[in-house]
Biopython code that builds the backbone (N, CA, C, O; Angstrom):
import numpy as np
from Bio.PDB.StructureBuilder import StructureBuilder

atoms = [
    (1, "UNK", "N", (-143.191, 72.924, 138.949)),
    (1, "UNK", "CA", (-143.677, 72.324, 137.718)),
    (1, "UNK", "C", (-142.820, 71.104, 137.400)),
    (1, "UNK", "O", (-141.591, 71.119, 137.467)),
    (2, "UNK", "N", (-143.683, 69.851, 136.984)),
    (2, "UNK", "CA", (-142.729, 69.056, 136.943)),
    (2, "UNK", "C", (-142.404, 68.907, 135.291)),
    (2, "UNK", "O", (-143.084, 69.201, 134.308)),
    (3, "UNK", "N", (-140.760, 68.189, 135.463)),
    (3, "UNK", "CA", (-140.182, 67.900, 134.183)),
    (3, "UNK", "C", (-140.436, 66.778, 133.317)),
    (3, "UNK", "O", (-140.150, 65.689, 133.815)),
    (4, "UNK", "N", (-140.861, 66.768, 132.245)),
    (4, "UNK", "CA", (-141.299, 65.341, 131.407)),
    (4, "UNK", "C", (-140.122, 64.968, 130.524)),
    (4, "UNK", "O", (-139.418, 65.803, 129.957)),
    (5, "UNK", "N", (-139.982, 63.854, 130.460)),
    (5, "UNK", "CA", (-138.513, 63.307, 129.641)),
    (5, "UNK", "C", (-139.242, 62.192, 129.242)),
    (5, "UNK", "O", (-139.730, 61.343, 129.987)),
    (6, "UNK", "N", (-139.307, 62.252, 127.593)),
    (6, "UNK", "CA", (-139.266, 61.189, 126.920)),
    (6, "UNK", "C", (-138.238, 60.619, 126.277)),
    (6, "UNK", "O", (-137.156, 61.206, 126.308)),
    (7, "UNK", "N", (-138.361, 59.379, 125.575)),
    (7, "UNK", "CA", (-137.630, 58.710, 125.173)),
    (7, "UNK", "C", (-137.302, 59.564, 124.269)),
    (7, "UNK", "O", (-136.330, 60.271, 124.533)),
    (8, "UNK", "N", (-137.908, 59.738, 123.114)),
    (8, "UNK", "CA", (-137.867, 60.651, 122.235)),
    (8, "UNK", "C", (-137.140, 61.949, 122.103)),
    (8, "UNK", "O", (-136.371, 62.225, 121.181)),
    (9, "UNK", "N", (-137.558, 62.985, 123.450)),
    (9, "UNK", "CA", (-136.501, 63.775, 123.833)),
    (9, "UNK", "C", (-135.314, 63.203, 123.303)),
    (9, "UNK", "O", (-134.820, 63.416, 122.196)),
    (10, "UNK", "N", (-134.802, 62.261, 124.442)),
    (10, "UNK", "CA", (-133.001, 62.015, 124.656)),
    (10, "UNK", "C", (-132.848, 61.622, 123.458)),
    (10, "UNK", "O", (-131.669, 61.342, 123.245)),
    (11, "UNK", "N", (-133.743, 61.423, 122.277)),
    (11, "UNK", "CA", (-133.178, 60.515, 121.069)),
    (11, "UNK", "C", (-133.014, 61.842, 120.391)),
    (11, "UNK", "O", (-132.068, 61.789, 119.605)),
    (12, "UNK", "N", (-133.577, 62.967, 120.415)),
    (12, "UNK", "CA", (-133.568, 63.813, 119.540)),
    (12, "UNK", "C", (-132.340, 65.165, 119.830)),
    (12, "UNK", "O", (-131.585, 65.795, 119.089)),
    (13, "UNK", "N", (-132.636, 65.179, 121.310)),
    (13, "UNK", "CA", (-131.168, 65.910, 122.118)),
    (13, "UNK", "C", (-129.837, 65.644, 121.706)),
    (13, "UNK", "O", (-129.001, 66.376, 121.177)),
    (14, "UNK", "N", (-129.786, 63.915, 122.208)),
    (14, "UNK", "CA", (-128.421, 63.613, 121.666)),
    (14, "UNK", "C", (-128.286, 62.777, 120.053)),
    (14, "UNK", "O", (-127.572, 61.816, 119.766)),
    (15, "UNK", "N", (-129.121, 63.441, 119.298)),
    (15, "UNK", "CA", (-128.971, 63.173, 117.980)),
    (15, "UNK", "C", (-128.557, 61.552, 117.868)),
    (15, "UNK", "O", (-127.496, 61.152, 117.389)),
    (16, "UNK", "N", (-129.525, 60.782, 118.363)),
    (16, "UNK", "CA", (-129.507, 59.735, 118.260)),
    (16, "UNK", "C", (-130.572, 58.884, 117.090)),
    (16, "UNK", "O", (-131.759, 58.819, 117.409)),
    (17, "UNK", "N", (-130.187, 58.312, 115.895)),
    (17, "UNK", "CA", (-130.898, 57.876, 114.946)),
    (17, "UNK", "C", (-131.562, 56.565, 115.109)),
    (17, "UNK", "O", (-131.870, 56.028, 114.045)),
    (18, "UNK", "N", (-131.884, 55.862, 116.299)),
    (18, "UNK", "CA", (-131.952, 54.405, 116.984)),
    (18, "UNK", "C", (-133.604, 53.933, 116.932)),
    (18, "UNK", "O", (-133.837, 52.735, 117.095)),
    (19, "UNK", "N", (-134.734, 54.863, 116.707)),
    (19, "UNK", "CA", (-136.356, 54.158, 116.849)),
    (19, "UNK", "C", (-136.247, 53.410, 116.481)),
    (19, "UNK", "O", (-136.982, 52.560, 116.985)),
    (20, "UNK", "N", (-135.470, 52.955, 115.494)),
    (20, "UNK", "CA", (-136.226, 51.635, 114.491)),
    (20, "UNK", "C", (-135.321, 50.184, 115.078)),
    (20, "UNK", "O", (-135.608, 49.023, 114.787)),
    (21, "UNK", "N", (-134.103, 50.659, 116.021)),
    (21, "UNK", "CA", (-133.230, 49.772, 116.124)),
    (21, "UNK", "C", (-133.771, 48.677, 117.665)),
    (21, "UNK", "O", (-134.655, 49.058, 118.432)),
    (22, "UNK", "N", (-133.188, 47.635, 117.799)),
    (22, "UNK", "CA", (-133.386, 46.701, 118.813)),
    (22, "UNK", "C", (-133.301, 47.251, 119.924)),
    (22, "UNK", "O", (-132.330, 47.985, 120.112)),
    (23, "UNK", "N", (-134.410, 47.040, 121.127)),
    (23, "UNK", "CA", (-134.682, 47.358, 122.295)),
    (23, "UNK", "C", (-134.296, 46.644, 123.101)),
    (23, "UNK", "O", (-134.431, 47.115, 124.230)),
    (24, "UNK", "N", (-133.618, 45.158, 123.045)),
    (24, "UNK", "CA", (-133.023, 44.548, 124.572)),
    (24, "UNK", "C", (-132.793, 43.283, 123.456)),
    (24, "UNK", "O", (-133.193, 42.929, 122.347)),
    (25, "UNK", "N", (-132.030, 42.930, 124.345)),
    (25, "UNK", "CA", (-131.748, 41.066, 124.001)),
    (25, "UNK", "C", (-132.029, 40.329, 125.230)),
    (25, "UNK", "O", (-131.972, 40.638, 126.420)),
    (26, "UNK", "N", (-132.375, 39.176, 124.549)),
    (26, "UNK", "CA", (-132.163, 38.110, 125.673)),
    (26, "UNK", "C", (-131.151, 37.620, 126.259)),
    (26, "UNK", "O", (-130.087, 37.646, 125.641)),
    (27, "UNK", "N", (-131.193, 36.992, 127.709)),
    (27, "UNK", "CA", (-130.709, 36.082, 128.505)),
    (27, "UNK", "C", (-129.089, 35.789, 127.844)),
    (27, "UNK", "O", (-127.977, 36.290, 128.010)),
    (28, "UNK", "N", (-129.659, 34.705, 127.028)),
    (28, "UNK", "CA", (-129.123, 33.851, 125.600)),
    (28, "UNK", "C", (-127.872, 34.474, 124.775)),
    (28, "UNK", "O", (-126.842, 33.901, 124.419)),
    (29, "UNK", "N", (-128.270, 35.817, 124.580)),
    (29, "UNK", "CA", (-127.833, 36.456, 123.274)),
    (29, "UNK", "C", (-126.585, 36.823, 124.550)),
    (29, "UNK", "O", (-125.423, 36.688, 124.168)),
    (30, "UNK", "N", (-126.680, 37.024, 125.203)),
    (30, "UNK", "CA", (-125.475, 37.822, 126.236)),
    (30, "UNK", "C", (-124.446, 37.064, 126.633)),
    (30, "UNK", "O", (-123.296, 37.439, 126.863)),
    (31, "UNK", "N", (-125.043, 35.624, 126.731)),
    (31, "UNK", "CA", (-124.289, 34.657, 127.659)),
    (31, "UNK", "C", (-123.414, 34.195, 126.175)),
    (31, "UNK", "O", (-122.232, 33.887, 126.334)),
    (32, "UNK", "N", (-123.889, 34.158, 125.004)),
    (32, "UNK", "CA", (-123.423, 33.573, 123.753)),
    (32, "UNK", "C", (-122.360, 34.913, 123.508)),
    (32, "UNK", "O", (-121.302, 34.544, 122.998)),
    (33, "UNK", "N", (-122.414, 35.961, 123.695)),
    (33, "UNK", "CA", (-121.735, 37.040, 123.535)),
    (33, "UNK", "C", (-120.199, 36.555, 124.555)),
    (33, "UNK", "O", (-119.078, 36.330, 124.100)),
    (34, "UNK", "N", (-120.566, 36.513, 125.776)),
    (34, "UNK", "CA", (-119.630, 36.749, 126.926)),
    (34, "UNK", "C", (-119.037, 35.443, 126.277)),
    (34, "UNK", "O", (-117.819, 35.534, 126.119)),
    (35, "UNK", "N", (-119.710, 33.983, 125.768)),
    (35, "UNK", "CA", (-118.892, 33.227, 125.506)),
    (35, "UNK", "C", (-117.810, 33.591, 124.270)),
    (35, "UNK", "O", (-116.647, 33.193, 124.322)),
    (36, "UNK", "N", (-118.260, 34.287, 123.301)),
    (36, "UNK", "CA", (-117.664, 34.827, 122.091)),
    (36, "UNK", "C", (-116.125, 35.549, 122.877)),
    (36, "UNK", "O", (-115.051, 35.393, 122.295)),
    (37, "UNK", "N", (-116.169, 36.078, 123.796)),
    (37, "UNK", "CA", (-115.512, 37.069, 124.455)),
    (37, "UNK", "C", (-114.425, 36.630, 125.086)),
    (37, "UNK", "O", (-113.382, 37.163, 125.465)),
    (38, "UNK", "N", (-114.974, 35.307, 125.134)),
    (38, "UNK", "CA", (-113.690, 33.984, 126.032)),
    (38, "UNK", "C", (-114.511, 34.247, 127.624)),
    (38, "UNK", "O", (-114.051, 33.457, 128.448)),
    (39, "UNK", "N", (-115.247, 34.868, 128.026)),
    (39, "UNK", "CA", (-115.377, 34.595, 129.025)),
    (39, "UNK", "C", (-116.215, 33.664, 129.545)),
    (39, "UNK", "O", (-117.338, 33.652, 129.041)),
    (40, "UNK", "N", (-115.935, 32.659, 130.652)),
    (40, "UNK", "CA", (-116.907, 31.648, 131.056)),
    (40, "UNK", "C", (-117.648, 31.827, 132.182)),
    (40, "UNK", "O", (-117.189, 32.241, 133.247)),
    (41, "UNK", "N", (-119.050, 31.457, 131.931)),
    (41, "UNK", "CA", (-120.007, 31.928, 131.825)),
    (41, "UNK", "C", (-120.362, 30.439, 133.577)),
    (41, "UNK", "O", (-120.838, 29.304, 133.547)),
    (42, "UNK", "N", (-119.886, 31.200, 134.646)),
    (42, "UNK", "CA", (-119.665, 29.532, 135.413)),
    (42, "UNK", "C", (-121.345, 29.080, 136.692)),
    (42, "UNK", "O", (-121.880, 28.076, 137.163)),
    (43, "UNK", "N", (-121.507, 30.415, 136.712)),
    (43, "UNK", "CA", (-122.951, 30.683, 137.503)),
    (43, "UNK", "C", (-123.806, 31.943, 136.992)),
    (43, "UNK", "O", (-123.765, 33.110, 137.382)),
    (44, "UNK", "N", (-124.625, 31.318, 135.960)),
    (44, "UNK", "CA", (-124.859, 32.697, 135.737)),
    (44, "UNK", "C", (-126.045, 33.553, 136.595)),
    (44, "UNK", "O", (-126.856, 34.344, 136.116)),
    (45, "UNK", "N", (-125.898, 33.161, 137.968)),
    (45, "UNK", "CA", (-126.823, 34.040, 139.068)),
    (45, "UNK", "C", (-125.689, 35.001, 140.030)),
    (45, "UNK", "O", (-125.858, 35.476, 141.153)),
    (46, "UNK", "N", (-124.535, 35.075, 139.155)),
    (46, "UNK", "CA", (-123.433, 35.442, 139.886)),
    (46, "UNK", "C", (-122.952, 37.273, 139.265)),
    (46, "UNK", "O", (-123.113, 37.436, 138.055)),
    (47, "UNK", "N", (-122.546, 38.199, 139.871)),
    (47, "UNK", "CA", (-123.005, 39.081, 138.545)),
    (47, "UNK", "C", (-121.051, 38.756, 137.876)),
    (47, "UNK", "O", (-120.192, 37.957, 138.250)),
    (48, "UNK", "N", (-121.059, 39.554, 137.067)),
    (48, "UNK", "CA", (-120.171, 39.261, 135.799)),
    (48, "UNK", "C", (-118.491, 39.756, 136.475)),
    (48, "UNK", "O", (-118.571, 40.834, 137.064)),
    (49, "UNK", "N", (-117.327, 39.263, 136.471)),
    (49, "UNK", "CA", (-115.853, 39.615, 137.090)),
    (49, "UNK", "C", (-115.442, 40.079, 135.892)),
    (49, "UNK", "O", (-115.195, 39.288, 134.981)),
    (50, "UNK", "N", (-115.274, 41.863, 135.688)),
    (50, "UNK", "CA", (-114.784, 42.350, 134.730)),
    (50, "UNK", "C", (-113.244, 41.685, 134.688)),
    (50, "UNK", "O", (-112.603, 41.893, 133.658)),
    (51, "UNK", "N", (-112.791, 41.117, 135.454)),
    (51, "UNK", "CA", (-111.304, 40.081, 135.248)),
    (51, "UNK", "C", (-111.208, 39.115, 134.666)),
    (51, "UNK", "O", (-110.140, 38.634, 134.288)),
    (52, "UNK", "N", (-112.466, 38.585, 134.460)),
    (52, "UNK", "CA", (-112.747, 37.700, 133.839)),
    (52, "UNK", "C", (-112.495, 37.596, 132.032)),
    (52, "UNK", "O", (-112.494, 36.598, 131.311)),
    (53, "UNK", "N", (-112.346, 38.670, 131.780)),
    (53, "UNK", "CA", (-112.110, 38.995, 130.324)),
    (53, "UNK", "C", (-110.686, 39.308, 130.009)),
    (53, "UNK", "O", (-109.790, 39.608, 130.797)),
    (54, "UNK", "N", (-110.626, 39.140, 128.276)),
    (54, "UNK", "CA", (-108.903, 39.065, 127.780)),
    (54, "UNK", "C", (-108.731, 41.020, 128.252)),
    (54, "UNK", "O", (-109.744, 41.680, 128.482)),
    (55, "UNK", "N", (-108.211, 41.249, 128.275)),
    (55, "UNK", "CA", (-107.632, 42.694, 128.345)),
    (55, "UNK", "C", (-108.278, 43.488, 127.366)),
    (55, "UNK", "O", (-108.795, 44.564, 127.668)),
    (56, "UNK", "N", (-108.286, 42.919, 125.921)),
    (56, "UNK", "CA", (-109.360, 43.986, 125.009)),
    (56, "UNK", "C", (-110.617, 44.334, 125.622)),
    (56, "UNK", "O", (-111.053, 45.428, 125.980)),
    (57, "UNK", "N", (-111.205, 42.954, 125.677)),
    (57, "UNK", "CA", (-112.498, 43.456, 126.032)),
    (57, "UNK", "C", (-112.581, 44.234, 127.336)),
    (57, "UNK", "O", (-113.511, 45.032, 127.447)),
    (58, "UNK", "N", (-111.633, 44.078, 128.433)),
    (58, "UNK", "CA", (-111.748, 44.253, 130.099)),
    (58, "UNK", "C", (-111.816, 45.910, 129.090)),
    (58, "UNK", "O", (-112.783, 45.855, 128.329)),
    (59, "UNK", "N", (-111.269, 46.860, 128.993)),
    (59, "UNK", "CA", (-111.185, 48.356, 128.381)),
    (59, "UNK", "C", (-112.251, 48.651, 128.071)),
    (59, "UNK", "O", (-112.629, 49.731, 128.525)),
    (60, "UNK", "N", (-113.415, 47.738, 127.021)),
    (60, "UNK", "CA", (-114.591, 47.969, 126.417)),
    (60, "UNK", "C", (-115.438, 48.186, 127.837)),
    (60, "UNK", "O", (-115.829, 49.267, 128.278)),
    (61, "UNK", "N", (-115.606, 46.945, 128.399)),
    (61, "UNK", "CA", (-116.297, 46.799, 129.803)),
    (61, "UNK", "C", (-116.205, 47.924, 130.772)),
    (61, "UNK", "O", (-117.210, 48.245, 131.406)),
    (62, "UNK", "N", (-115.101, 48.531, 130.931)),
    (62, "UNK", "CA", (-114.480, 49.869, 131.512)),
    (62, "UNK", "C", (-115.244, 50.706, 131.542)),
    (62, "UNK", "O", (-115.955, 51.208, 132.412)),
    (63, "UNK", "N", (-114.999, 50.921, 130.072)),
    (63, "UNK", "CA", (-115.757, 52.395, 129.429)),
    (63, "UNK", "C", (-117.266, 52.258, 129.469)),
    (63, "UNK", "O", (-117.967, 53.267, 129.396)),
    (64, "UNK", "N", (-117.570, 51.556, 129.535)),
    (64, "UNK", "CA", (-119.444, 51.290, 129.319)),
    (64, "UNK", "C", (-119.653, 51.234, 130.586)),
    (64, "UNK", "O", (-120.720, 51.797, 130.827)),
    (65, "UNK", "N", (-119.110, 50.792, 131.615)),
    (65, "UNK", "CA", (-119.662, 50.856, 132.729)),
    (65, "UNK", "C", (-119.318, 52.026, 133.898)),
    (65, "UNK", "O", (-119.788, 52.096, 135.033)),
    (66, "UNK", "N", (-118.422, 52.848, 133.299)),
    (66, "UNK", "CA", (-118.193, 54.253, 133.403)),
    (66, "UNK", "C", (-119.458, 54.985, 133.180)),
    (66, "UNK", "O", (-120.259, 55.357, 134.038)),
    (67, "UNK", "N", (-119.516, 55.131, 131.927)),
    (67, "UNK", "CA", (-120.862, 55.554, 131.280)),
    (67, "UNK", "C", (-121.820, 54.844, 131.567)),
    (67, "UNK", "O", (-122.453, 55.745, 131.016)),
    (68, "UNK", "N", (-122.595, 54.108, 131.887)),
    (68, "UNK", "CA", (-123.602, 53.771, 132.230)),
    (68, "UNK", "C", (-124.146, 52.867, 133.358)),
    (68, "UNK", "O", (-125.114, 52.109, 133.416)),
    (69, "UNK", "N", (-122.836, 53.340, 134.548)),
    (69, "UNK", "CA", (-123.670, 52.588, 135.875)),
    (69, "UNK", "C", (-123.498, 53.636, 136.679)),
    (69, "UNK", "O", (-122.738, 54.554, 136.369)),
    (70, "UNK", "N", (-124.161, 53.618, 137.764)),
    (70, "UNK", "CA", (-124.132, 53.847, 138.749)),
    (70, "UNK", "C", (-122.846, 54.443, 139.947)),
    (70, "UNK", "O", (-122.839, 55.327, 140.804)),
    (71, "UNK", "N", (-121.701, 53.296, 139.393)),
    (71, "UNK", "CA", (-120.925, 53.691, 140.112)),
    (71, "UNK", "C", (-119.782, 54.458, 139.577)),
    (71, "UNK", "O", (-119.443, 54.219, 138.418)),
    (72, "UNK", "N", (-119.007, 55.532, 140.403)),
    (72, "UNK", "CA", (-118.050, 56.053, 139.628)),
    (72, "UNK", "C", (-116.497, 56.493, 140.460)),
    (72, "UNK", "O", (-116.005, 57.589, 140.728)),
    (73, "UNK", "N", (-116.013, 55.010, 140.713)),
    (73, "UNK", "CA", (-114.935, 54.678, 140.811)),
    (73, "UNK", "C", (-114.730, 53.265, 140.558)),
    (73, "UNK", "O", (-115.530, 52.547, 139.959)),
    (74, "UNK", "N", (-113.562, 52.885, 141.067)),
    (74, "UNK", "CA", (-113.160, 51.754, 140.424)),
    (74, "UNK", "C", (-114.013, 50.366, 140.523)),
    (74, "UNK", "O", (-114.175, 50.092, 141.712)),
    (75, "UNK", "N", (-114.629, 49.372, 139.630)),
    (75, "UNK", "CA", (-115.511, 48.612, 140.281)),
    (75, "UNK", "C", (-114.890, 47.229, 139.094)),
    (75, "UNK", "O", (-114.426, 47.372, 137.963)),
    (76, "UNK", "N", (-115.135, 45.811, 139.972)),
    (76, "UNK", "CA", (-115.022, 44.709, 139.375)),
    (76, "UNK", "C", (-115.545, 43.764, 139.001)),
    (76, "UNK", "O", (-115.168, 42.694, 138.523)),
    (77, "UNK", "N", (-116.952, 44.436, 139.367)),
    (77, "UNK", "CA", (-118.530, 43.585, 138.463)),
    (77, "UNK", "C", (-119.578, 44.929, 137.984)),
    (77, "UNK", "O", (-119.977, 46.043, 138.324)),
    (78, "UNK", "N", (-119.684, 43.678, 136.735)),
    (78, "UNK", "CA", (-120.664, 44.396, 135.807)),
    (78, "UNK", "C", (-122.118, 43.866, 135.873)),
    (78, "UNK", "O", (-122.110, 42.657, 136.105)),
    (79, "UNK", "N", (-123.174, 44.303, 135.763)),
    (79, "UNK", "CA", (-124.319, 43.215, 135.748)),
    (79, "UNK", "C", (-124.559, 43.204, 134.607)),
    (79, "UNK", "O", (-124.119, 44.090, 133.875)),
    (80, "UNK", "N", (-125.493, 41.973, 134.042)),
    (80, "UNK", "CA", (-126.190, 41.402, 132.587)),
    (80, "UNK", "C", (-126.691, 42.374, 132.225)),
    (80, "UNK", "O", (-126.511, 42.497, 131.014)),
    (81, "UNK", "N", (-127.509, 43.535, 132.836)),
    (81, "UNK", "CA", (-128.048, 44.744, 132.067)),
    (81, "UNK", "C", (-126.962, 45.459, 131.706)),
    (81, "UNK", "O", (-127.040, 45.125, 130.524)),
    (82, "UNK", "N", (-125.842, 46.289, 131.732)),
    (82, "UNK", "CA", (-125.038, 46.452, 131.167)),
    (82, "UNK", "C", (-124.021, 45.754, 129.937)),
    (82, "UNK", "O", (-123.067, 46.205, 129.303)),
    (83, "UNK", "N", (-124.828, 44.245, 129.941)),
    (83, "UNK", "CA", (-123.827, 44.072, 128.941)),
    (83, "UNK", "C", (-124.439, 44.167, 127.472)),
    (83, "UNK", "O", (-123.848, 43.812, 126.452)),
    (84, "UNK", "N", (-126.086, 44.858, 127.553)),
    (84, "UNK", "CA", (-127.074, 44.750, 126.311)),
    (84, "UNK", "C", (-126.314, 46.021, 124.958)),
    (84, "UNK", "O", (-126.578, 46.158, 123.763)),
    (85, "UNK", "N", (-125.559, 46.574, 125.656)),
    (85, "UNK", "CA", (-124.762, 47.209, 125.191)),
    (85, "UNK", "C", (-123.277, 47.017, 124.481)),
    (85, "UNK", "O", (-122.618, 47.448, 123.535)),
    (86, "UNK", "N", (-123.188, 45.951, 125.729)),
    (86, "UNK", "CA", (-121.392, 45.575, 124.840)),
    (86, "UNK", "C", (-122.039, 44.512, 123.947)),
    (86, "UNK", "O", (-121.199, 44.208, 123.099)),
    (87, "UNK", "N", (-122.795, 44.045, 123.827)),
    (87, "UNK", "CA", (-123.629, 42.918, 123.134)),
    (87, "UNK", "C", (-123.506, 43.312, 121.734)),
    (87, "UNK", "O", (-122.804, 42.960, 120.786)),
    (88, "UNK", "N", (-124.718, 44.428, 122.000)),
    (88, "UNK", "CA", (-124.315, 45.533, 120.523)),
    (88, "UNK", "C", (-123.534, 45.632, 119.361)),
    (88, "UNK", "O", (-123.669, 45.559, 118.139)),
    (89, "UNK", "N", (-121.932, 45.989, 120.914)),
    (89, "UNK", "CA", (-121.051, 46.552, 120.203)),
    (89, "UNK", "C", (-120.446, 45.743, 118.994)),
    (89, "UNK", "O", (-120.380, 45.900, 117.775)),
    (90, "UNK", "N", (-119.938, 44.576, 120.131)),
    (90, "UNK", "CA", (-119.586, 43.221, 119.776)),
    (90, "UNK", "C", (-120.194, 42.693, 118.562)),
    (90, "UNK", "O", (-119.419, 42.491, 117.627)),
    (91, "UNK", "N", (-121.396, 42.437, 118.395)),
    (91, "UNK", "CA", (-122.179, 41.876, 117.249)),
    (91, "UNK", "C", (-122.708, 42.677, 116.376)),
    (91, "UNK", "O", (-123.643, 42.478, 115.601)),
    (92, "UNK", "N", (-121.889, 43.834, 116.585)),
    (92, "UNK", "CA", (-122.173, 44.856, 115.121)),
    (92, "UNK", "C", (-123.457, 45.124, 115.331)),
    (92, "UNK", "O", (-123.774, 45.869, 114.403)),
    (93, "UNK", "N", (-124.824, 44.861, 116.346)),
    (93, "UNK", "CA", (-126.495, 44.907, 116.115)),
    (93, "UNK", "C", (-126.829, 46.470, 116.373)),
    (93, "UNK", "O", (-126.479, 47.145, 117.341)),
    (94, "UNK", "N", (-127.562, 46.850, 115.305)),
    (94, "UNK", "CA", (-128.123, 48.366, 115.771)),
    (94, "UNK", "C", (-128.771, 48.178, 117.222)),
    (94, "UNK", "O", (-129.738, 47.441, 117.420)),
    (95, "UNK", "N", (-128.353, 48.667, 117.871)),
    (95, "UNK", "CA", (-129.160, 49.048, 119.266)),
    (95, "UNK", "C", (-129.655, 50.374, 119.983)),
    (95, "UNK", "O", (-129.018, 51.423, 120.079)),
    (96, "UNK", "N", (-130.809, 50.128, 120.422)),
    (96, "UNK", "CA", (-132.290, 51.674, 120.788)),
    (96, "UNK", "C", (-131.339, 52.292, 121.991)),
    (96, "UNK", "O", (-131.966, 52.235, 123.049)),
    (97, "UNK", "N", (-129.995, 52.877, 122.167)),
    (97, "UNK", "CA", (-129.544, 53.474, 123.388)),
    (97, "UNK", "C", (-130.622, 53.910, 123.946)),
    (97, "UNK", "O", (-130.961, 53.464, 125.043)),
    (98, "UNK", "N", (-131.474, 55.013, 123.188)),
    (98, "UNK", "CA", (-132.329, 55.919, 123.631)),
    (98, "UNK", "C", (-133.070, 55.211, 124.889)),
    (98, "UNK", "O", (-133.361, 55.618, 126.014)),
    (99, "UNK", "N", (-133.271, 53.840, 124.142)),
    (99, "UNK", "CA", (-134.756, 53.406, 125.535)),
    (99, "UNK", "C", (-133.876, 52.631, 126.723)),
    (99, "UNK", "O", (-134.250, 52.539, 127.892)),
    (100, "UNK", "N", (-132.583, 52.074, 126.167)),
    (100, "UNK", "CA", (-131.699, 51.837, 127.479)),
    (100, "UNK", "C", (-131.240, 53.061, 128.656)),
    (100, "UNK", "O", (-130.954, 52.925, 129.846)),
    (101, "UNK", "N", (-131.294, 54.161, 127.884)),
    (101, "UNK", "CA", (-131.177, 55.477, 128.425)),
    (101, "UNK", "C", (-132.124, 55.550, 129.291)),
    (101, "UNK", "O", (-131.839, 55.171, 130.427)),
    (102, "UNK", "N", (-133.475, 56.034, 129.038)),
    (102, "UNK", "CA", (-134.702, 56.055, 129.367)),
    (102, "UNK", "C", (-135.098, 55.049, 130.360)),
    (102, "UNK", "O", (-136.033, 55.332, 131.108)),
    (103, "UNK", "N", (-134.314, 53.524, 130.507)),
    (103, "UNK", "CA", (-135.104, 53.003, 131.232)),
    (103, "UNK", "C", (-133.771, 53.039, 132.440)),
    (103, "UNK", "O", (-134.017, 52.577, 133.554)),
    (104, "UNK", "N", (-132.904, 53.391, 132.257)),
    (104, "UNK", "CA", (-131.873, 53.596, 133.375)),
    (104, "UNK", "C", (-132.281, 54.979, 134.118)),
    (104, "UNK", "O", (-132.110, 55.012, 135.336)),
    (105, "UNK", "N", (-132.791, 56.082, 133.491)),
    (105, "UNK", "CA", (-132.934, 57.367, 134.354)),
    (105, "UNK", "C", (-134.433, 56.751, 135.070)),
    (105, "UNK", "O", (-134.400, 57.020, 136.271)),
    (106, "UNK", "N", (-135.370, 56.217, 134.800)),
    (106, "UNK", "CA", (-136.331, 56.038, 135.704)),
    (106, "UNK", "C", (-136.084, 55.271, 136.586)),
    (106, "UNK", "O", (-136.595, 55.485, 137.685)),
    (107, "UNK", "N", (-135.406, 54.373, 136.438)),
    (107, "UNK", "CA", (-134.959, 53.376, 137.593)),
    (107, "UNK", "C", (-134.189, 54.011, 138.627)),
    (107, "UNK", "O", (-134.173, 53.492, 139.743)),
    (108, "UNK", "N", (-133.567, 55.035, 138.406)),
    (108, "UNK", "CA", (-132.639, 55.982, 139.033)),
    (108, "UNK", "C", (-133.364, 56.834, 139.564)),
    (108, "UNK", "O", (-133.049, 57.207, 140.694)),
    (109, "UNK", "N", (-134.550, 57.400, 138.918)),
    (109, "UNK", "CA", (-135.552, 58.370, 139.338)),
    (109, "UNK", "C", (-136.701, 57.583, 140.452)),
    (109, "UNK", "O", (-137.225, 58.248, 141.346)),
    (110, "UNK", "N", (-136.921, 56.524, 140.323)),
    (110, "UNK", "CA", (-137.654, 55.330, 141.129)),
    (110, "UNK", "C", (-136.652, 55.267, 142.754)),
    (110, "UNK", "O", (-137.091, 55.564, 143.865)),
    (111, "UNK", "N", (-135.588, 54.906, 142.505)),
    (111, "UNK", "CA", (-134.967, 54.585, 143.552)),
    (111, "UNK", "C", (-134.839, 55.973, 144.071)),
    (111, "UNK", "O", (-135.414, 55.982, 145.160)),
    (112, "UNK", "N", (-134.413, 57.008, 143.836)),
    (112, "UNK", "CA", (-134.046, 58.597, 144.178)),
    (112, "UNK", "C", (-135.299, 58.479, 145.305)),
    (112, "UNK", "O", (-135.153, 58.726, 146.502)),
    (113, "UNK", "N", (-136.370, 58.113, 144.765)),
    (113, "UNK", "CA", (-137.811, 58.445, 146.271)),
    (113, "UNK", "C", (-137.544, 58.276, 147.078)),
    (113, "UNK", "O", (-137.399, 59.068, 148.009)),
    (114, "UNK", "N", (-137.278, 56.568, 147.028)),
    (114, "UNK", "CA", (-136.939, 55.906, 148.438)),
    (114, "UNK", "C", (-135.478, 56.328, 149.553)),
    (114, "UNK", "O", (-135.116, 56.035, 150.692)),
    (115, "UNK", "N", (-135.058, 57.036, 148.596)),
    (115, "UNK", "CA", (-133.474, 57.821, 149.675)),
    (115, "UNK", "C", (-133.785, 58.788, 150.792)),
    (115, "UNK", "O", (-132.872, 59.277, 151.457)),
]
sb = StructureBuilder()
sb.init_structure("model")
sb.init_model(0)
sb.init_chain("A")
sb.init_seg("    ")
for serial, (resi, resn, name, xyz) in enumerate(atoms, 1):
    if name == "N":
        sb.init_residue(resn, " ", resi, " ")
    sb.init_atom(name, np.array(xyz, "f"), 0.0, 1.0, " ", f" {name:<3s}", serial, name[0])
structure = sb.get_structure()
């Protein structure tokens, strides 16, 4: 029997209060962030050098990409989809974890076929 996971679920599981909150940012909003951050922004087809940041933020970057990538040991790039989050953090903006959640387990569940 198969398992159904909605968005909704994970919002209600992990007592998350977020429907009403922002679902993604743009391009723009990230690169204006990373600039806020001191970091320069030199190709942005390049993915992101968590070294690249002052030491506060490098910790923030850490932890979020602990929690929400893929990899789980030591790593020294982050990609732009991970940073819709430190974006967030940074600019105080309510943000929909739930559907960043949601759209990371299908992508994960998408790729899982092809293995």
């Amino acid at each position: 029997m198969p398992i159904i996971l909605k968005e909704d679920v994970i919002r209600e599981v992990l007592n998350l209060n977020d429907n009403n909150n922002v679902l993604s940012f743009t391009r723009e909003h990230t690169d204006n962030t990373l600039t806020q951050m001191r970091y320069n922004v030199e190709n942005p087809n390049r993915p992101i050098s968590k070294s690249g940041f002052l030491k506060r933020w490098q910790y923030l970057v850490t932890q979020l990409g602990i929690c929400f990538s893929k990899k789980n040991v030591n790593f020294h790039e982050i990609s732009y989809r991970l940073m819709e989050p430190v974006y967030a953090i940074v600019q105080e903006v309510p943000y929909n974890i739930s559907h960043y959640l949601m759209k990371d387990l299908t992508s994960n569940l998408s790729l899982a076929n092809y293995l």
